[in-house]
PDB file as gemmi writes it, atoms N, CA and C in Angstrom:
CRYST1    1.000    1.000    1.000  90.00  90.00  90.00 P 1                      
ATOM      1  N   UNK A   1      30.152-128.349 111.782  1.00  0.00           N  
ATOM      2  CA  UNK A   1      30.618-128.728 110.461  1.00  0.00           C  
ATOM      3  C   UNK A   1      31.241-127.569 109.719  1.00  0.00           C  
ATOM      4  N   UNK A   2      31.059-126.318 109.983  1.00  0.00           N  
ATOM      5  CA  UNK A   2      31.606-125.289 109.309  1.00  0.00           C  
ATOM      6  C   UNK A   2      32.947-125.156 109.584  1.00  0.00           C  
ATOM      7  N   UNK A   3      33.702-125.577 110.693  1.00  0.00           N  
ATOM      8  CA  UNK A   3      35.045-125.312 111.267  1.00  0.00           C  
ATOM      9  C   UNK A   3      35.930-126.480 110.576  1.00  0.00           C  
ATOM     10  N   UNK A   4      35.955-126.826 109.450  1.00  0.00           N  
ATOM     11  CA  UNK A   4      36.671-127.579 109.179  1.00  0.00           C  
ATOM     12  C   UNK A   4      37.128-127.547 108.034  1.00  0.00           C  
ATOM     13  N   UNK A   5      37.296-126.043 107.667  1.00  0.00           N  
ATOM     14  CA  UNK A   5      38.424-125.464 106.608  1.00  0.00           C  
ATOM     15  C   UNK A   5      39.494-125.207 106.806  1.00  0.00           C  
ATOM     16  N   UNK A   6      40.749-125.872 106.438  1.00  0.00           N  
ATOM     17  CA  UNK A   6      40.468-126.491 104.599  1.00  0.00           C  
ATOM     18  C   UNK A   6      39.936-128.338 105.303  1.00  0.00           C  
ATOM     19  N   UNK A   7      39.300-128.327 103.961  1.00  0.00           N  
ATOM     20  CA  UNK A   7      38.781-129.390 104.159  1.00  0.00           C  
ATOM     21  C   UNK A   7      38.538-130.035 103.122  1.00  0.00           C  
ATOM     22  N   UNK A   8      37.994-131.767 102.887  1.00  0.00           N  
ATOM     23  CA  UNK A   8      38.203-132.619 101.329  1.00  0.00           C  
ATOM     24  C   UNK A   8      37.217-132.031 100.762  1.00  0.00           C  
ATOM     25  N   UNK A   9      36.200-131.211 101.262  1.00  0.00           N  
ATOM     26  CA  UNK A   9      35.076-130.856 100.132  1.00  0.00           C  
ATOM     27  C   UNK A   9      35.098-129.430  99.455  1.00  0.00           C  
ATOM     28  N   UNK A  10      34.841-128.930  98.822  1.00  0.00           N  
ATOM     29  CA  UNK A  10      35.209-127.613  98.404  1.00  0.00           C  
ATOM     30  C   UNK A  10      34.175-127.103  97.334  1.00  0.00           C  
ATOM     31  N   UNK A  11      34.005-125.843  97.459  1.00  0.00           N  
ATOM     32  CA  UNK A  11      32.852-125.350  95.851  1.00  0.00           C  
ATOM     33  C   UNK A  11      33.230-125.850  94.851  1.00  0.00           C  
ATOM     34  N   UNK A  12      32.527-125.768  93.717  1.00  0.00           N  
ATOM     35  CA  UNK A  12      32.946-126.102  92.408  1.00  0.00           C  
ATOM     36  C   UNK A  12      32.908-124.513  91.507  1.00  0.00           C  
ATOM     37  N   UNK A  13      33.904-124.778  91.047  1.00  0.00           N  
ATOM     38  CA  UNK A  13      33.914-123.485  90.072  1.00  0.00           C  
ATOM     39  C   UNK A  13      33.875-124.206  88.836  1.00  0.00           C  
ATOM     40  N   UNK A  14      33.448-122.803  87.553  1.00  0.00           N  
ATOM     41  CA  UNK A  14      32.550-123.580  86.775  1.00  0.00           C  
ATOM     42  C   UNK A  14      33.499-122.687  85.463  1.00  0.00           C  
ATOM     43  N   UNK A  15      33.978-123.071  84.381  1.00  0.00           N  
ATOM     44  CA  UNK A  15      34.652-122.475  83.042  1.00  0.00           C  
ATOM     45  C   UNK A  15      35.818-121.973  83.212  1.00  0.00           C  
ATOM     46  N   UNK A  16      36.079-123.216  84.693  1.00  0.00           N  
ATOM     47  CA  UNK A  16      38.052-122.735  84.756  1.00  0.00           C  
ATOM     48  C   UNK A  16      38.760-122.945  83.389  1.00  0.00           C  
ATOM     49  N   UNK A  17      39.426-122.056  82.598  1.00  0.00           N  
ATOM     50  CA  UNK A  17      40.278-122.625  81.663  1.00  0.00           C  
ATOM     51  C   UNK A  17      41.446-123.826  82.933  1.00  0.00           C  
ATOM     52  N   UNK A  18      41.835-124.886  81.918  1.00  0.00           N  
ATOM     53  CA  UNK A  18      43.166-126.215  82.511  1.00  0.00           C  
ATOM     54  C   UNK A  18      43.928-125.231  82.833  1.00  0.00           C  
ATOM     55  N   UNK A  19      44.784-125.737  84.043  1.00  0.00           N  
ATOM     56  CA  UNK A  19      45.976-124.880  84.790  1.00  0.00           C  
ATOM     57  C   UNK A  19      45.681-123.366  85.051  1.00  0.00           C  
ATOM     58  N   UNK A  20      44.350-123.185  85.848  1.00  0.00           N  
ATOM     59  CA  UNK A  20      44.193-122.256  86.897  1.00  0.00           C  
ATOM     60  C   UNK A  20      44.231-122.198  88.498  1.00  0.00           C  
ATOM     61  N   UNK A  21      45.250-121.619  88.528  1.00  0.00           N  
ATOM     62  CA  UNK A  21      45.421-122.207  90.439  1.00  0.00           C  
ATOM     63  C   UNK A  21      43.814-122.491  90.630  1.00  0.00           C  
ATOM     64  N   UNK A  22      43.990-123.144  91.692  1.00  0.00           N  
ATOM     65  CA  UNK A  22      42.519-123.061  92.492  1.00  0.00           C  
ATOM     66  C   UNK A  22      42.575-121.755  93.635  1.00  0.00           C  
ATOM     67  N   UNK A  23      41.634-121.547  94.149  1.00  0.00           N  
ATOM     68  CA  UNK A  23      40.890-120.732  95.015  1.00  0.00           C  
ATOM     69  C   UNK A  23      41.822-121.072  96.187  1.00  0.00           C  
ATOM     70  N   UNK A  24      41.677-122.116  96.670  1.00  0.00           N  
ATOM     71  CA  UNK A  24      43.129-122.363  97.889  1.00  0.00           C  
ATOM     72  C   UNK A  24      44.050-122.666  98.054  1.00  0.00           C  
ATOM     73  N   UNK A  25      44.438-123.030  96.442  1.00  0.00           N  
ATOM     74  CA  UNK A  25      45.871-123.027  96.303  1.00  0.00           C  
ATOM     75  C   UNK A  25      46.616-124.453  96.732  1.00  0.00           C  
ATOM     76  N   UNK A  26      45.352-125.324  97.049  1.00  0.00           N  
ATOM     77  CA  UNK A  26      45.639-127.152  97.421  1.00  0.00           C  
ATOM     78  C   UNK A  26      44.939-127.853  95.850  1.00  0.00           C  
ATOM     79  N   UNK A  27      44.825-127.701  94.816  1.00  0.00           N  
ATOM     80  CA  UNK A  27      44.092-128.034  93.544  1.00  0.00           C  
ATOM     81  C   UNK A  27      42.812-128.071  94.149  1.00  0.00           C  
ATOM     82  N   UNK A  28      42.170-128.926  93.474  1.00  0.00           N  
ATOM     83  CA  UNK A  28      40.598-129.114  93.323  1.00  0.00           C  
ATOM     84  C   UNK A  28      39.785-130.725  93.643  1.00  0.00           C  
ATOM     85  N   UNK A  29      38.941-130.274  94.413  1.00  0.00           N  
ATOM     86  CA  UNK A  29      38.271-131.832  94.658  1.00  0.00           C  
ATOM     87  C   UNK A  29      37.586-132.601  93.256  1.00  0.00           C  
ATOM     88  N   UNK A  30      37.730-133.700  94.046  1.00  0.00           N  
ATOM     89  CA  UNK A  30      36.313-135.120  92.665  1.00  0.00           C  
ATOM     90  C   UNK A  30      34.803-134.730  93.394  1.00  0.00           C  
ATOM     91  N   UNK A  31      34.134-134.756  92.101  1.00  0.00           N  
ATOM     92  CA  UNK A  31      34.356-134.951  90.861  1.00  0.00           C  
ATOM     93  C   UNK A  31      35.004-133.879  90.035  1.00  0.00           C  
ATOM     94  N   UNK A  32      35.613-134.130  89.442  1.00  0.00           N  
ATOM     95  CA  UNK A  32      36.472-132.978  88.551  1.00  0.00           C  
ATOM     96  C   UNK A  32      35.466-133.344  86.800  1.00  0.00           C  
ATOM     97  N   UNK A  33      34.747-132.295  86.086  1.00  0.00           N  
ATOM     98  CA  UNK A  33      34.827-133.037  84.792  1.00  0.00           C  
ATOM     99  C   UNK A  33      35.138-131.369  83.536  1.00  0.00           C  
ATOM    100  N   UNK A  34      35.902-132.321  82.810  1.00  0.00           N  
ATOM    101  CA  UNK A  34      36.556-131.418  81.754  1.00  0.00           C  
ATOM    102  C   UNK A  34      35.665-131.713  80.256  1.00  0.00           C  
ATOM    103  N   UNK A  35      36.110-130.085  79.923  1.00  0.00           N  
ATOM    104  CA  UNK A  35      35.503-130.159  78.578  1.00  0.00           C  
ATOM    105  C   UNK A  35      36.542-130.339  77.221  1.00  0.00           C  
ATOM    106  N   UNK A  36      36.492-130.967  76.606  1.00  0.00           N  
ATOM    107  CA  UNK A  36      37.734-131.770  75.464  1.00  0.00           C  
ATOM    108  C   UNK A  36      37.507-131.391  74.534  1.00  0.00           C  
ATOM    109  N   UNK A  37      37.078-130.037  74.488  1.00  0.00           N  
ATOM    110  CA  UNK A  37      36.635-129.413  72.826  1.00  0.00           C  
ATOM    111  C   UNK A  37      35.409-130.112  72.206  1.00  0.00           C  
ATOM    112  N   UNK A  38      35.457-130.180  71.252  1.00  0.00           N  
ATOM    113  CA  UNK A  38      34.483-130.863  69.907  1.00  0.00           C  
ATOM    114  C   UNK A  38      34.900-132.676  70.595  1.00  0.00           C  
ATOM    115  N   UNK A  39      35.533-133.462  71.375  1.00  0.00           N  
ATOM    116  CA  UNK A  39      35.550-134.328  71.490  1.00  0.00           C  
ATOM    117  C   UNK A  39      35.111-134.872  72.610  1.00  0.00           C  
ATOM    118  N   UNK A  40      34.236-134.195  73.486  1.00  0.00           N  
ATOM    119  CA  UNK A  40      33.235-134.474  74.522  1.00  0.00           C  
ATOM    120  C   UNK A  40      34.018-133.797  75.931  1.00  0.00           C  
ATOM    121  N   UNK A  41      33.564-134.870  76.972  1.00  0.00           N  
ATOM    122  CA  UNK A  41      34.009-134.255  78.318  1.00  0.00           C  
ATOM    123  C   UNK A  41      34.611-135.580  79.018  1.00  0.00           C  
ATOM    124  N   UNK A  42      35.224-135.463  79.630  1.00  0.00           N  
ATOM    125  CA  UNK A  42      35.869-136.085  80.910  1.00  0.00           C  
ATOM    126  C   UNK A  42      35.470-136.172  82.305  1.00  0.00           C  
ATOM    127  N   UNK A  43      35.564-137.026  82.780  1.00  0.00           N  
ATOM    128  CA  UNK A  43      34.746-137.129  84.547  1.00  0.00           C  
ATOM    129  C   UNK A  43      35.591-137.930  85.119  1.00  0.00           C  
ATOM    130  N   UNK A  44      36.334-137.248  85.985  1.00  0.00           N  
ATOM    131  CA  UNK A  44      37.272-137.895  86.873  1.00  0.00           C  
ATOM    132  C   UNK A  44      36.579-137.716  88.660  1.00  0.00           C  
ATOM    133  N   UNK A  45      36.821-139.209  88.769  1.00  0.00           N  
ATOM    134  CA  UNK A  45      35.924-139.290  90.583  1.00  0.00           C  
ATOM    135  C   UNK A  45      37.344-140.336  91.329  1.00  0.00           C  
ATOM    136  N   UNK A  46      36.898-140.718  92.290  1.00  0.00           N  
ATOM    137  CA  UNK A  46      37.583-141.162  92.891  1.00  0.00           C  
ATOM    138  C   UNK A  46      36.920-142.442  93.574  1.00  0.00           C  
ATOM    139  N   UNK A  47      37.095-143.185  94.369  1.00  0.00           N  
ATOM    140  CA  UNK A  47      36.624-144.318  95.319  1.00  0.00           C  
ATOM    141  C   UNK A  47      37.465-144.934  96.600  1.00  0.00           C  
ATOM    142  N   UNK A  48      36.510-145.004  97.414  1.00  0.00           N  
ATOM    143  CA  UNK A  48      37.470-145.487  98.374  1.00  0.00           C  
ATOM    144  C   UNK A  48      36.605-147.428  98.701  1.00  0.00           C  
ATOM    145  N   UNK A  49      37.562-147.827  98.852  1.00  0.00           N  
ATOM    146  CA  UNK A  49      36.598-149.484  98.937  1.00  0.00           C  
ATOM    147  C   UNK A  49      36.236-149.959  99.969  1.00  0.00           C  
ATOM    148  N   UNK A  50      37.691-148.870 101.361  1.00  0.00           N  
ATOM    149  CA  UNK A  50      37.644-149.756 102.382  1.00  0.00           C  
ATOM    150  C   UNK A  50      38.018-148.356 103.617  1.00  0.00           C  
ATOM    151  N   UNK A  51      37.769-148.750 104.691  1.00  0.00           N  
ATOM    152  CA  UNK A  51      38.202-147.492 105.480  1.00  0.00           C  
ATOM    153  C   UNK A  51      39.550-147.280 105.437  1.00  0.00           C  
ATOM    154  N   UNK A  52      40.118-147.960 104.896  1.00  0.00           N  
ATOM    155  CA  UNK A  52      42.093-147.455 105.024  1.00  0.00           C  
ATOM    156  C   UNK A  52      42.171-146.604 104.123  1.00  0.00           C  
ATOM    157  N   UNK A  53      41.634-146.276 103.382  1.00  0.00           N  
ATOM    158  CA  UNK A  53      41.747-145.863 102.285  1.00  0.00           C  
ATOM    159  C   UNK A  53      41.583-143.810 102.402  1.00  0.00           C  
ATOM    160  N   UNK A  54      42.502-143.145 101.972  1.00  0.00           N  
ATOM    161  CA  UNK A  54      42.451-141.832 102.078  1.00  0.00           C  
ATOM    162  C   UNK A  54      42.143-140.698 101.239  1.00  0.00           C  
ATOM    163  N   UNK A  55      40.815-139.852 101.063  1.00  0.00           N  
ATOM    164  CA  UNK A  55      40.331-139.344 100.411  1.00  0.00           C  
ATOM    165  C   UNK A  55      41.496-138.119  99.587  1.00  0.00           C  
ATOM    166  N   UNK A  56      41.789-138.548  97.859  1.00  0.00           N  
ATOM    167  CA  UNK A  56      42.410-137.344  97.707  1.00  0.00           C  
ATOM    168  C   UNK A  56      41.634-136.529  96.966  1.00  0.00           C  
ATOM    169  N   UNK A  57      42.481-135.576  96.088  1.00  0.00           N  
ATOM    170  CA  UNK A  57      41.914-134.363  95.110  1.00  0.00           C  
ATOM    171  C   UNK A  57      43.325-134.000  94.047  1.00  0.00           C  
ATOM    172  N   UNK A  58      42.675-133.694  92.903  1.00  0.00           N  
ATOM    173  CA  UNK A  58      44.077-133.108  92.040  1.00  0.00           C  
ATOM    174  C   UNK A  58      44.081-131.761  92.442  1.00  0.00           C  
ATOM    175  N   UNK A  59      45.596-132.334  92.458  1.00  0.00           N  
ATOM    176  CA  UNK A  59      46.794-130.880  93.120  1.00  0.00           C  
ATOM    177  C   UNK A  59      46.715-130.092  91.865  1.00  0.00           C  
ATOM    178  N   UNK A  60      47.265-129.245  92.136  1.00  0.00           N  
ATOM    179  CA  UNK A  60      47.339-127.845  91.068  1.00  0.00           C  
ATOM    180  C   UNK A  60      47.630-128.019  89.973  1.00  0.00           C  
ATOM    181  N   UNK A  61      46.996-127.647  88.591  1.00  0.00           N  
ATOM    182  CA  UNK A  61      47.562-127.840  87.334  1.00  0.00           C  
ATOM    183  C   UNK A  61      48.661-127.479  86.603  1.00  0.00           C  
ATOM    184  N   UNK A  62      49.256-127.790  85.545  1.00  0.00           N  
ATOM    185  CA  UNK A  62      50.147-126.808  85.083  1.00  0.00           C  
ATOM    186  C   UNK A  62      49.310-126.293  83.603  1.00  0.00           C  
ATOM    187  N   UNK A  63      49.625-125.295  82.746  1.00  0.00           N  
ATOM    188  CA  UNK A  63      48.833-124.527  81.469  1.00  0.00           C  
ATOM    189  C   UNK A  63      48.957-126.044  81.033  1.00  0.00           C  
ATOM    190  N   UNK A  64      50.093-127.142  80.761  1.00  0.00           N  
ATOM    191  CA  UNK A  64      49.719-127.591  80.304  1.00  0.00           C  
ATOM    192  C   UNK A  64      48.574-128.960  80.166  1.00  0.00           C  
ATOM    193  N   UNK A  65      47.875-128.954  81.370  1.00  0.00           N  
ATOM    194  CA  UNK A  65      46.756-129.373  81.714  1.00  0.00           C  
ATOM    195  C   UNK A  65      47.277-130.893  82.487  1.00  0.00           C  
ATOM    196  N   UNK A  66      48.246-130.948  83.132  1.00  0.00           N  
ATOM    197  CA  UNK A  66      48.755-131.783  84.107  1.00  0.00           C  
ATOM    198  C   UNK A  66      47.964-132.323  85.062  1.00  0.00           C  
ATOM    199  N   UNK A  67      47.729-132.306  85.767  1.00  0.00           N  
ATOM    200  CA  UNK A  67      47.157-132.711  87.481  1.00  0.00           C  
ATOM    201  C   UNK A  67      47.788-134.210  87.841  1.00  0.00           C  
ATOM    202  N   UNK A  68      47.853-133.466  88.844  1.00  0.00           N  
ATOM    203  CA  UNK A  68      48.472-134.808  90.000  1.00  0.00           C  
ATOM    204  C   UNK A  68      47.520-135.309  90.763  1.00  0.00           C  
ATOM    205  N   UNK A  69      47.945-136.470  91.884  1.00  0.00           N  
ATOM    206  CA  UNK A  69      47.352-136.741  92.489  1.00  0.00           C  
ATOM    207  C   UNK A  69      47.762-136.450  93.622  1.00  0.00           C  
ATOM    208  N   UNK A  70      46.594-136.009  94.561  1.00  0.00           N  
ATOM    209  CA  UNK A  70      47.197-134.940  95.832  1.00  0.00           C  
ATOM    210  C   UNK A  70      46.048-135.504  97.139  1.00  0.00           C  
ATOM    211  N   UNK A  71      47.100-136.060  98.229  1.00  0.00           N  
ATOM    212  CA  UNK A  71      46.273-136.914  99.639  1.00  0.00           C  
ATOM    213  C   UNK A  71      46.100-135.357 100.446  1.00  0.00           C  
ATOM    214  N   UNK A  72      45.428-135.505 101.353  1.00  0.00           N  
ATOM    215  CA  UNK A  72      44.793-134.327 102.292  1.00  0.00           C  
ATOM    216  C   UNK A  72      46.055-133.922 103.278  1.00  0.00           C  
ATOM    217  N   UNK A  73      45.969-132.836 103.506  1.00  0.00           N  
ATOM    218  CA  UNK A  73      46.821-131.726 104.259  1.00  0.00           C  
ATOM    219  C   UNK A  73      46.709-132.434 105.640  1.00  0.00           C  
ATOM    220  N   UNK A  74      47.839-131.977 106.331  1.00  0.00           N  
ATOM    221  CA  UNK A  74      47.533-132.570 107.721  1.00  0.00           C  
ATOM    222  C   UNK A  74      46.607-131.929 108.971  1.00  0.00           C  
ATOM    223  N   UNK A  75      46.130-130.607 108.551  1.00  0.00           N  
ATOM    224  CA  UNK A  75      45.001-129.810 109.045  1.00  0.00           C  
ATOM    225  C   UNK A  75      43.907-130.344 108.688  1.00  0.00           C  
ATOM    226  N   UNK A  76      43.299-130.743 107.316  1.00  0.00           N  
ATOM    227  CA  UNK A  76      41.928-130.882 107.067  1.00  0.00           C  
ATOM    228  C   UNK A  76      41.286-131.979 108.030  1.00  0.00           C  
ATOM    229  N   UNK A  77      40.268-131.680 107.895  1.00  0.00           N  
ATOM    230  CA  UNK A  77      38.809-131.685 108.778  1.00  0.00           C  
ATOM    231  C   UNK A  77      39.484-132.505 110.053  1.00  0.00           C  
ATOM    232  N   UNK A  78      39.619-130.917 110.717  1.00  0.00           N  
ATOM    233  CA  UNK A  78      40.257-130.952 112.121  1.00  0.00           C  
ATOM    234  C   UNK A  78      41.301-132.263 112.364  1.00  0.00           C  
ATOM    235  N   UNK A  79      42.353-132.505 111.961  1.00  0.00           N  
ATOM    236  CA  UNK A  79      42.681-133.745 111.924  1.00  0.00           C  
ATOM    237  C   UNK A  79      41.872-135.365 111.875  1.00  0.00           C  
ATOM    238  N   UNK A  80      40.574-135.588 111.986  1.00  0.00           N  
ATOM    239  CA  UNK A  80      39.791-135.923 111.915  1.00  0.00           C  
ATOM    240  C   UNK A  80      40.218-137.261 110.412  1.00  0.00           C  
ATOM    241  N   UNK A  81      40.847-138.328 110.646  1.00  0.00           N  
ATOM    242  CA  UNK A  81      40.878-139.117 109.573  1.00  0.00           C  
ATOM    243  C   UNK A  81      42.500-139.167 109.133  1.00  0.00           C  
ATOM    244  N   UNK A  82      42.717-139.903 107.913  1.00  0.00           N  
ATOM    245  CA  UNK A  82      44.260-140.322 107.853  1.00  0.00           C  
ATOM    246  C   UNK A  82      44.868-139.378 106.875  1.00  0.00           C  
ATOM    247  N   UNK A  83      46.031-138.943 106.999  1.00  0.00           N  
ATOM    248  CA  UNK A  83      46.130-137.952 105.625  1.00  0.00           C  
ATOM    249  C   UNK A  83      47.238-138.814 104.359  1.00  0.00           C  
ATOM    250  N   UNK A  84      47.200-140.213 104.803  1.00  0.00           N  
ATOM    251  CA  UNK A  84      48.261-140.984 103.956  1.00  0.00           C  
ATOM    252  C   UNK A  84      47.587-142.228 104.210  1.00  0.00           C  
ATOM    253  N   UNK A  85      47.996-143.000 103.182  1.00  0.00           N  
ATOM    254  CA  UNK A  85      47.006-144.567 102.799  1.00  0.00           C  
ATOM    255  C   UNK A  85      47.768-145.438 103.589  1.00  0.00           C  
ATOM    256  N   UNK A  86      46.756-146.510 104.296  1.00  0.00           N  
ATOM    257  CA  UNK A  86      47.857-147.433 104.902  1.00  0.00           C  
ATOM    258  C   UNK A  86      47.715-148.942 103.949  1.00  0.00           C  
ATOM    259  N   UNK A  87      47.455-148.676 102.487  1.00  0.00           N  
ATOM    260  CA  UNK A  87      47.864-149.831 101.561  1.00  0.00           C  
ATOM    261  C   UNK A  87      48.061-149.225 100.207  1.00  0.00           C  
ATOM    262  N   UNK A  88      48.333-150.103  99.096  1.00  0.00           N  
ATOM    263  CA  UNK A  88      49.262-149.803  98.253  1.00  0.00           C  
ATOM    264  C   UNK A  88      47.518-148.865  97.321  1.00  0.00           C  
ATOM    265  N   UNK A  89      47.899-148.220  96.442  1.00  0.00           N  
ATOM    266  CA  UNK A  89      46.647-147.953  95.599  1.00  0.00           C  
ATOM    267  C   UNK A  89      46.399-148.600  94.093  1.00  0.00           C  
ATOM    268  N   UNK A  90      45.626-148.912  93.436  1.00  0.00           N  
ATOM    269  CA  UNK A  90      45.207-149.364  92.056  1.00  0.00           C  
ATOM    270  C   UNK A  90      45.420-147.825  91.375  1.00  0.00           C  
ATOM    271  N   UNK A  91      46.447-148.287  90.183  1.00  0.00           N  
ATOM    272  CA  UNK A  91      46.133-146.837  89.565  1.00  0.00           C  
ATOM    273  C   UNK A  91      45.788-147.438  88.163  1.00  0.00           C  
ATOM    274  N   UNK A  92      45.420-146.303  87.412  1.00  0.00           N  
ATOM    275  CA  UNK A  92      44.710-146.668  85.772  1.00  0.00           C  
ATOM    276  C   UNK A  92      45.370-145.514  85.205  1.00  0.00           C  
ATOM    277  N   UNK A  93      46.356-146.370  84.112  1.00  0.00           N  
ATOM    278  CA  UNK A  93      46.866-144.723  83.048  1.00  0.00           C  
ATOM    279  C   UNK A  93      45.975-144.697  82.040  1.00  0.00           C  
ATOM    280  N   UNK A  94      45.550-143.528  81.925  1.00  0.00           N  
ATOM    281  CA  UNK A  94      44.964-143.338  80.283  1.00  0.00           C  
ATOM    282  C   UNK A  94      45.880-142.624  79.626  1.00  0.00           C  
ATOM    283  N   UNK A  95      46.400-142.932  78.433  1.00  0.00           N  
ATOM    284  CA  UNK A  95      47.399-141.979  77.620  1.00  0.00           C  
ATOM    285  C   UNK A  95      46.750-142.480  75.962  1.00  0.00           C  
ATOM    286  N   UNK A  96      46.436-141.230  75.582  1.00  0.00           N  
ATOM    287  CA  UNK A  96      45.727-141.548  74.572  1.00  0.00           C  
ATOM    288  C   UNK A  96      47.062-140.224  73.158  1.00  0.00           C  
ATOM    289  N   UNK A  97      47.367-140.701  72.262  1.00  0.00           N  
ATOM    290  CA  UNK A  97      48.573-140.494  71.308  1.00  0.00           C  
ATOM    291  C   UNK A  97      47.651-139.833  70.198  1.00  0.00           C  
ATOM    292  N   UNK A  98      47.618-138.364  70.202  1.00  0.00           N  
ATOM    293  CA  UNK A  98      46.924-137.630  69.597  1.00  0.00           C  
ATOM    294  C   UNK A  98      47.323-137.598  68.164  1.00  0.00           C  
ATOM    295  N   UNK A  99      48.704-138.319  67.806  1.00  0.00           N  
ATOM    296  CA  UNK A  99      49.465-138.364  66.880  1.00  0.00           C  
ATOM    297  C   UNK A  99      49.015-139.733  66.278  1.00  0.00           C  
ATOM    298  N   UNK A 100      48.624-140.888  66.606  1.00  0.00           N  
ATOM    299  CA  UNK A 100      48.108-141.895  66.238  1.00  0.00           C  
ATOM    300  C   UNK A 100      47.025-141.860  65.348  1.00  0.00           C  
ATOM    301  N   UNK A 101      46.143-141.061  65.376  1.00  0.00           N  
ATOM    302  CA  UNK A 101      45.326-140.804  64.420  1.00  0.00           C  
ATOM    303  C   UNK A 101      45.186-140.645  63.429  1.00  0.00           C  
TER     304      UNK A 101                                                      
END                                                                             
């Protein structure tokens, strides 16, 4: 089990300021959770429902606290699994208008 760096699981680092490369330079695995100032925290995970389904991680940030969504390298865990989905995905926007208030 050790030979299978890079791989979907990874340490967690802890008081990254948003938009710090990561450590390997592929972003950062789920659970990801952020701190929102005086307005709590954030917890972003992921799910898979079915075996087609392909484990990702957010890709690299930008300062301005971006993240993408990023499917697995074609190395990780020894080729071992799919590195692209073979069906469509459910996505959920949250966009919340800081100006609305």
């Amino acid at each position: 089990w050790m030979g299978t760096k890079p791989s979907y699981e990874e340490e967690y680092t802890i008081d990254q300021p948003v938009g710090t490369p990561s450590p390997n330079k592929l972003g950062y695995t789920f659970p990801a959770l952020f701190h929102i100032g005086s307005n709590g925290w954030v917890l972003l995970s992921e799910t898979g429902v079915s075996s087609q389904y392909a484990g990702t991680r957010l890709g690299e940030g930008t300062k301005d606290g971006l993240y993408t969504i990023a499917f697995p390298e074609e190395g990780e865990n020894g080729g071992a699994g799919d590195a692209t989905i073979a069906t469509g995905i459910p996505l959920l926007d949250l966009v919340e208008n800081h100006h609305s208030r």
